[in-house]
C-alpha positions in Angstrom: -0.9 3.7 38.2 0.8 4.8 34.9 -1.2 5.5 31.7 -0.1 5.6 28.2 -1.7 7.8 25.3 -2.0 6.6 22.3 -4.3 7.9 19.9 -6.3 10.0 22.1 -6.7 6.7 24.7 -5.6 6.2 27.9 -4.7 2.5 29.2 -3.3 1.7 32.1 0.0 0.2 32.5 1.8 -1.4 35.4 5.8 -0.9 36.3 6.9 -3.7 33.9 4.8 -2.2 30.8 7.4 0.6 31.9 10.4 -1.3 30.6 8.7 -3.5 27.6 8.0 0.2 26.2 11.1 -0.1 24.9 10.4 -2.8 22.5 8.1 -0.3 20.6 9.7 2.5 20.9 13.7 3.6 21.7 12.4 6.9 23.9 10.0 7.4 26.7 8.3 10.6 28.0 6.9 10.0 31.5 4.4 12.7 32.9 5.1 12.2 36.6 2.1 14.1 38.9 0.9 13.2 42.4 -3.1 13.3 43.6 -2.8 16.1 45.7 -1.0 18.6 42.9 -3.1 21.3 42.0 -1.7 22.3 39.1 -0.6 18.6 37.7 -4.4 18.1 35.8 -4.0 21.8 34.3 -0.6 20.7 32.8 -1.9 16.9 32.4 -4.5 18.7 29.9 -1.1 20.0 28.4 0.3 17.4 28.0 -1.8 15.3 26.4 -2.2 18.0 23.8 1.4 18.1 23.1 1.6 13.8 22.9 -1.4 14.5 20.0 -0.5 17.6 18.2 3.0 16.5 17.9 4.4 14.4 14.9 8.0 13.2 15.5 10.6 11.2 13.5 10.5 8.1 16.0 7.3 8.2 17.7 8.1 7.9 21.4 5.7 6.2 24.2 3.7 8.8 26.1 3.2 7.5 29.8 1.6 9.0 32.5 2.7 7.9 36.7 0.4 9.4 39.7 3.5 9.2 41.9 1.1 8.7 45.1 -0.2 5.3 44.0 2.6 3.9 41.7 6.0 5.4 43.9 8.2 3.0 42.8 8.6 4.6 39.4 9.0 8.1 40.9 11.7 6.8 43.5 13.8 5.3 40.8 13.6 8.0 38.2 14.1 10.2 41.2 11.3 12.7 40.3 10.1 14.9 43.5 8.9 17.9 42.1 5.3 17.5 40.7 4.7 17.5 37.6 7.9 16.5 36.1 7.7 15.3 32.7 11.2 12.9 32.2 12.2 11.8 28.4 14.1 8.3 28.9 15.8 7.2 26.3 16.5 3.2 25.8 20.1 4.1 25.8 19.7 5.1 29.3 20.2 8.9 28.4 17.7 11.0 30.8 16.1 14.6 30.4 13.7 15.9 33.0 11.3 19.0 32.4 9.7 21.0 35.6 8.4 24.1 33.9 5.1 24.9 32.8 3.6 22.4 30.3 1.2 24.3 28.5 4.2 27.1 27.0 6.2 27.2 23.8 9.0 26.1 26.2 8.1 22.5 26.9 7.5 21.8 22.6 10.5 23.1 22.2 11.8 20.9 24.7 10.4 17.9 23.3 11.4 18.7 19.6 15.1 19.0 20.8 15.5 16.1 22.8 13.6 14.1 20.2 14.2 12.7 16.8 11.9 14.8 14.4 10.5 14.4 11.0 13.3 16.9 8.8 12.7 17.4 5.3 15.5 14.8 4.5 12.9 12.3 6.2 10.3 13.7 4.5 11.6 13.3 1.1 12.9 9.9 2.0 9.1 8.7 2.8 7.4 10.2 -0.4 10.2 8.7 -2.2 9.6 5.3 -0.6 5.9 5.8 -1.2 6.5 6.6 -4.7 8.7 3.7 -5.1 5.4 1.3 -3.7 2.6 3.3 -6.1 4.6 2.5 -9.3 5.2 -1.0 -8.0 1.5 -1.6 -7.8 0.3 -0.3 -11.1 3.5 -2.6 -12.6 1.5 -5.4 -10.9 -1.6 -3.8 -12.2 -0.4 -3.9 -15.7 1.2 -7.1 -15.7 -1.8 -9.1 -14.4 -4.2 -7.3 -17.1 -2.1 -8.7 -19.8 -1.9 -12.2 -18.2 -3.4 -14.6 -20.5 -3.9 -16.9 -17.6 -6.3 -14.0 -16.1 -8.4 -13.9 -19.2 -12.0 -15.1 -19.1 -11.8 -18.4 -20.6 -13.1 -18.4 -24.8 -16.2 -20.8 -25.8 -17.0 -23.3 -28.4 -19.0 -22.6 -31.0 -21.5 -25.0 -30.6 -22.4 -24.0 -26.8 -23.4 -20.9 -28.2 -25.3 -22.0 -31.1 -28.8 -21.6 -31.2 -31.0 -25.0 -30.5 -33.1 -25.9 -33.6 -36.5 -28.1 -33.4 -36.1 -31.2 -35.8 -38.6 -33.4 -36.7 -39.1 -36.8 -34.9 -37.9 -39.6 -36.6 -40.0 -42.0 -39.2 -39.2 -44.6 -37.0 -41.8 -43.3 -34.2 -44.4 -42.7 -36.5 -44.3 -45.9 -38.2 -44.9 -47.7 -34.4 -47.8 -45.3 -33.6 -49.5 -46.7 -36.9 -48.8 -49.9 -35.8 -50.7 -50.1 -32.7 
């Protein structure tokens, strides 16, 4: 069975879903564990944590294999030792790490074999941002003074005032008449 987390959810996946992950995203971080580990849902916790505290660059697809069910992924990525958490990368680049999940270690792991938000980034995305805000109020702007937008003027007479008249002599005279 693998899992992915995304936005504090977990879905399950099957062994293609491993491969089309690299339509969404150009790295992969696989938390392999097996049923019978007794430390793999301590570092699971961990792991999860990491995948939602973290902000990278490129945000990569966190997946999640219980190597006793699903061993086909395990056998190909070769991962024996339980947990194992393996960053794939769609150009085929692999980094495995066996350590303890839940230390400063395994962040730092992940920041350095990830892309990461630098302030070069950061500047790049408020100044795209900016760019977008001052486009809207131009469009703001521009469609206030848009005559075409205006509520439409009305003639004088539909607002004038009705005013009783007299009926005609011509009534009158046939009421007399009868």
């Amino acid at each position: 069975m693998v899992l992915v987390l995304t936005a504090r959810l977990l879905f399950h996946l099957t062994n293609d879903d491993l491969k089309t992950s690299f339509l969404e995203t150009p790295v992969v971080v696989l938390f392999a564990y097996n049923s019978d580990c007794p430390t793999c849902e301590k570092e699971m916790q961990s792991y999860k944590e990491a995948a939602e505290e973290m902000e990278f660059f490129i945000q990569p697809r966190f997946l999640t294999v219980n190597c006793t069910v699903n061993p086909h992924i395990c056998n190909k990525y070769k991962l024996d030792k339980m947990p194992t958490v393996l960053i794939v990368k769609k150009d085929k680049t692999r980094v495995r790490f066996t350590k303890e999940l839940n230390s400063i270690e395994f962040r730092t792991f992940l920041k350095n074999n990830m892309p990461q938000i630098t302030s070069n980034t950061s500047i790049y995305i408020r100044f795209s941002f900016l760019v977008v805000i001052l486009i809207a109020i131009l469009f703001v702007v521009l469609k206030a003074f848009n005559p075409s937008t205006r509520t439409p003027s009305y003639d004088v007479e539909e607002n004038a005032l009705l005013v009783s008249r007299p009926a005609p002599e011509d009534n009158k005279e046939d009421e007399n008449h009868h």
